[in-house]
C-alpha positions in Angstrom: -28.7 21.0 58.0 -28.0 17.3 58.7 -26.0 15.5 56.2 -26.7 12.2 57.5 -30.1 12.2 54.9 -31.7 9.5 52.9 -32.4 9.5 49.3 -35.1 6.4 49.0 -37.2 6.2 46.1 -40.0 3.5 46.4 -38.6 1.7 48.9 -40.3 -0.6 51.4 -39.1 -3.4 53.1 -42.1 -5.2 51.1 -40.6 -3.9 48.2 -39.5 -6.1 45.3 -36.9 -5.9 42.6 -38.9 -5.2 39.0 -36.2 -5.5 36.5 -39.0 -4.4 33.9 -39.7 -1.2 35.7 -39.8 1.8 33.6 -37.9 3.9 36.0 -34.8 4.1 34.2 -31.5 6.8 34.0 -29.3 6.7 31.4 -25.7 6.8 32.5 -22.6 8.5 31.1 -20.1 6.5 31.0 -18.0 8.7 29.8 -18.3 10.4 32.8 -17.8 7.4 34.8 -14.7 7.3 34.0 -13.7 11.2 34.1 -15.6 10.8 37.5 -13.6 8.1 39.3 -10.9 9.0 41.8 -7.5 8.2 39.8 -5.7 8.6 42.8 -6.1 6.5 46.0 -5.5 9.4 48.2 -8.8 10.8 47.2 -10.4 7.6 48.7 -8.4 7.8 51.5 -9.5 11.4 52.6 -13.5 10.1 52.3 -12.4 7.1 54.3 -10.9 9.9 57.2 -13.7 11.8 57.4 -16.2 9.3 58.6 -14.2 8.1 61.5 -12.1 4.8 59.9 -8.8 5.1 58.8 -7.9 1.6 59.5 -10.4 0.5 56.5 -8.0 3.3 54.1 -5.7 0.7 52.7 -8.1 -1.8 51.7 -10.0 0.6 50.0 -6.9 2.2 48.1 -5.8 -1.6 47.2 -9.6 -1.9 45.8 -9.7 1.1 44.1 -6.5 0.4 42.6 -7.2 -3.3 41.0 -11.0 -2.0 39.8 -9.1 0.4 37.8 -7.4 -2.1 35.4 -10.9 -3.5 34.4 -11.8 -1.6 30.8 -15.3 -0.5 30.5 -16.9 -2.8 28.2 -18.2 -1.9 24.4 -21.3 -1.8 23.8 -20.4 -4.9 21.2 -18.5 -6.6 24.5 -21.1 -5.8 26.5 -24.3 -8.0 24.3 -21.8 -10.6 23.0 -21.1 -11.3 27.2 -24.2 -10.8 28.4 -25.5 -13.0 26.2 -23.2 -15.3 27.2 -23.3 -15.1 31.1 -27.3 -15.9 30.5 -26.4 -19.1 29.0 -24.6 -19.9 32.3 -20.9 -19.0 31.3 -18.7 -18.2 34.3 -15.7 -16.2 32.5 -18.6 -13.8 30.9 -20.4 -13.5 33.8 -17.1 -12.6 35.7 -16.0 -10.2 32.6 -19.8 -8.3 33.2 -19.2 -7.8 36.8 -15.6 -6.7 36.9 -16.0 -4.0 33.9 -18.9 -2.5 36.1 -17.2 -2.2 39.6 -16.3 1.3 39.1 -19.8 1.6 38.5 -20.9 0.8 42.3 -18.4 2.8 43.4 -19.1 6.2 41.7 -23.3 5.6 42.9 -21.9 4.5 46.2 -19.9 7.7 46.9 -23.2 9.8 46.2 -24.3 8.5 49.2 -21.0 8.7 51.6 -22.0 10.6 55.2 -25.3 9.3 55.3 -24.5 6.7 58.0 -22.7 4.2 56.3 -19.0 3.8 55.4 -18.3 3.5 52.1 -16.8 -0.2 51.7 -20.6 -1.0 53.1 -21.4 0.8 50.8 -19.7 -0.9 47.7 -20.1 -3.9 49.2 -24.1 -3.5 49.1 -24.1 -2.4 45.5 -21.2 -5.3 44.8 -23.7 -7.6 45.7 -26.2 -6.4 43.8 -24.3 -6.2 40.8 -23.8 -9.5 40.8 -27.4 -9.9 41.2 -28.0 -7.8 37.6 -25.3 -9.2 36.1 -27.8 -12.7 36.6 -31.1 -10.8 35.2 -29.5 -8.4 32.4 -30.8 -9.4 28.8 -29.5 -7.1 26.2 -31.9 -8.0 23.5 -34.4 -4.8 24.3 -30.8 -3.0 23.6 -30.1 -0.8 27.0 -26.9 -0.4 28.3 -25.9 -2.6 31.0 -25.1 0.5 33.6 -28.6 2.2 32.4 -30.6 -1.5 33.7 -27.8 -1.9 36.9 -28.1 1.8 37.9 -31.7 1.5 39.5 -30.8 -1.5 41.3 -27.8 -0.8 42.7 -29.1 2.4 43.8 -32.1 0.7 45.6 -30.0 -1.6 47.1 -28.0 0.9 48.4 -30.8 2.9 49.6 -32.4 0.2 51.8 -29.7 -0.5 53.3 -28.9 2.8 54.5 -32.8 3.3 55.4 -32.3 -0.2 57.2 -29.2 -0.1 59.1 -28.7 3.9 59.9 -32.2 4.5 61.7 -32.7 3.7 65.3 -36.0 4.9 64.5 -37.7 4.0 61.6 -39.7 6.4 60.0 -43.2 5.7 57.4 -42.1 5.5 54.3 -44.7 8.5 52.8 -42.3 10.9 55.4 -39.0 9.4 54.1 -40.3 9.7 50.2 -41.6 13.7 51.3 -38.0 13.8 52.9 -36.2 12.7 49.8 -37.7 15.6 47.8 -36.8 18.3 50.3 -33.1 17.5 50.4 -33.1 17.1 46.4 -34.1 20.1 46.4 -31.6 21.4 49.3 -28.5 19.7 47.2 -29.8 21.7 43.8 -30.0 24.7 45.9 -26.6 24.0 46.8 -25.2 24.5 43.7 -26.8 27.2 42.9 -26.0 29.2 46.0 -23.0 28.0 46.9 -23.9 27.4 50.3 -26.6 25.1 52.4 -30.0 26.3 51.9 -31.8 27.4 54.9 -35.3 25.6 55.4 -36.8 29.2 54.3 -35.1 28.6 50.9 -36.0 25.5 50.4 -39.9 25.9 51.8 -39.7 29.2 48.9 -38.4 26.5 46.1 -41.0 24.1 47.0 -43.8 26.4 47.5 -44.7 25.1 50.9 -45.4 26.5 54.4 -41.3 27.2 56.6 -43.3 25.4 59.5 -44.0 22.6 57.6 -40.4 22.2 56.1 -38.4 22.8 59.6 -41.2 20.0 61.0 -39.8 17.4 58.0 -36.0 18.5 58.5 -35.8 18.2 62.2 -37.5 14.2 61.8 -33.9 12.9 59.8 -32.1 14.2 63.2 -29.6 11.6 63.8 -29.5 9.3 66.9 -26.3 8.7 68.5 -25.8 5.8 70.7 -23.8 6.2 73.8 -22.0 2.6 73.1 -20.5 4.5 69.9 -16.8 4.3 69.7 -15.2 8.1 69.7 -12.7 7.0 67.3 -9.0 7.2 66.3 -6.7 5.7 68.6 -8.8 5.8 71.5 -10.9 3.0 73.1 -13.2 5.1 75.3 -17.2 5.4 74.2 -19.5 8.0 74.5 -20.9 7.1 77.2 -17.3 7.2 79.1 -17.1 11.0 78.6 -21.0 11.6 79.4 -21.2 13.6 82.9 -23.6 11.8 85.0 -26.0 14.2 86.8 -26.9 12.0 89.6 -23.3 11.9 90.9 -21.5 14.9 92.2 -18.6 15.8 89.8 -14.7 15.9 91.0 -15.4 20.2 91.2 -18.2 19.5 93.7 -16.8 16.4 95.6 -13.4 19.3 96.1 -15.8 22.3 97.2 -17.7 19.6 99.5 -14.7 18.5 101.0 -13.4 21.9 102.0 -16.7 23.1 103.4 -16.1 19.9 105.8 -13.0 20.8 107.0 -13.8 24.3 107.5 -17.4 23.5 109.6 -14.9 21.3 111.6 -12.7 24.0 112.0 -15.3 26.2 113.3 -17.2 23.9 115.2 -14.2 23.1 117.4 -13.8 27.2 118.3 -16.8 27.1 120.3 -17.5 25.6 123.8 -18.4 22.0 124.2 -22.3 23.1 124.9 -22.4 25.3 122.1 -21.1 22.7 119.9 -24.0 20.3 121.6 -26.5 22.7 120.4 -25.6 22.9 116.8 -25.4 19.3 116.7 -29.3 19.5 118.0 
């Protein structure tokens, strides 16, 4: 099954930002911490995998100067909120660099789905930034419970926005979503990818109907895209064109010249007149 999914939950390009939405996830941050990569290597090794190991460095440098930024208190967190509403610039700086880790650990669960991960921080980065404006700590959520929906959204469309060639209704990408939340709890539980016969058994609906869904997040590859590493070639450089004979058939055509010449100059001068007829 394609990795390359989409995980979009009410998202339209119509769509607007409710910071009073009730949709809300409460975040460990515990385990945000325990989650992170201490190690840059771990970075680099997600940065290899999709194809762009001259980005590595930057990311390990990153990595490596978010992780001397302390989570903040929940005390810190209201006495600097409260502060970065009233327009204060240290504060507001303070809210967004104690949550960075934060965009990094959402922006990993969606690495291999088209985007690279820097985009990917980068996108939740900005809409950090954005929360960091809106947050009020008076109704007394944590900061990373209120940020977590947006940055995730953010995220989200932009991987919806940029990765498709083809855009799809967003009813099938919402009916898509569930099948491959339920394919990554399968997962787990089986220790393997579910087939679509699992997850049409989980679900409780038709094989057809779930191999029909699945095959619509195929991706599109563009014959302009680079093959990576060192070398400078494209796709469509090593593509076989089928309206030109290939070097194989150019050979086997040149050979059968020589040898009709061959044979043509064994016979007389009228039999040779005749063929030629």
């Amino acid at each position: 099954m394609s990795q390359n999914t989409l995980k979009v939950n009410e998202l339209h390009e119509d769509v607007n930002f409710d910071e009073n939405s009730t949709e809300t996830e409460i975040f460990d941050e515990k385990q945000l911490v325990e989650d992170e990569p201490t190690e840059a290597s771990s970075a680099e090794d997600e940065l290899l995998a999709q194809g762009v190991t001259q980005r590595c460095w930057s990311t390990q440098l990153y990595l490596g100067e978010i992780g001397y930024s302390p989570l903040l208190t929940a005390e810190e967190e209201v006495y600097f909120a409260r502060r970065a509403l009233r327009g204060d610039v240290p504060s507001r700086r303070r809210m967004i660099e104690s949550n960075l880790r934060l965009v990094v650990k959402i922006a990993r669960r969606y690495s291999n789905r088209g985007l690279a991960l820097l985009d990917l921080i980068e996108e939740g980065n900005l809409c950090l930034i954005r929360a960091v404006e809106k947050f009020d700590p008076e109704p007394g959520f944590r900061f990373s419970t209120y940020s977590h929906w947006w940055i995730r959204q953010t995220i989200e469309r932009a991987i919806m926005n940029q990765t498709r060639t083809i855009r799809l209704p967003i009813h099938i990408v919402k009916e898509l979503n569930v099948y491959f939340g339920t394919a990554r709890e399968l997962s787990h539980k089986l220790d393997h990818e579910p087939s679509a016969e699992e997850i049409a058994e989980q679900l409780n609906k038709p094989v057809d109907d779930v191999s029909r869904m699945l095959r619509l997040n195929e991706r599109i590859t563009s014959v302009d895209t680079p093959l990576g590493g060192d070398s400078e070639k494209s796709l469509l450089d090593i593509l076989s064109d089928e309206n030109e004979n290939g070097p194989e058939d150019t050979t086997q055509d040149d050979d059968m010249k020589q040898s009709i010449v061959k044979w043509l100059f064994e016979l007389n001068a009228k039999q040779r007149e005749v063929l030629a007829r």
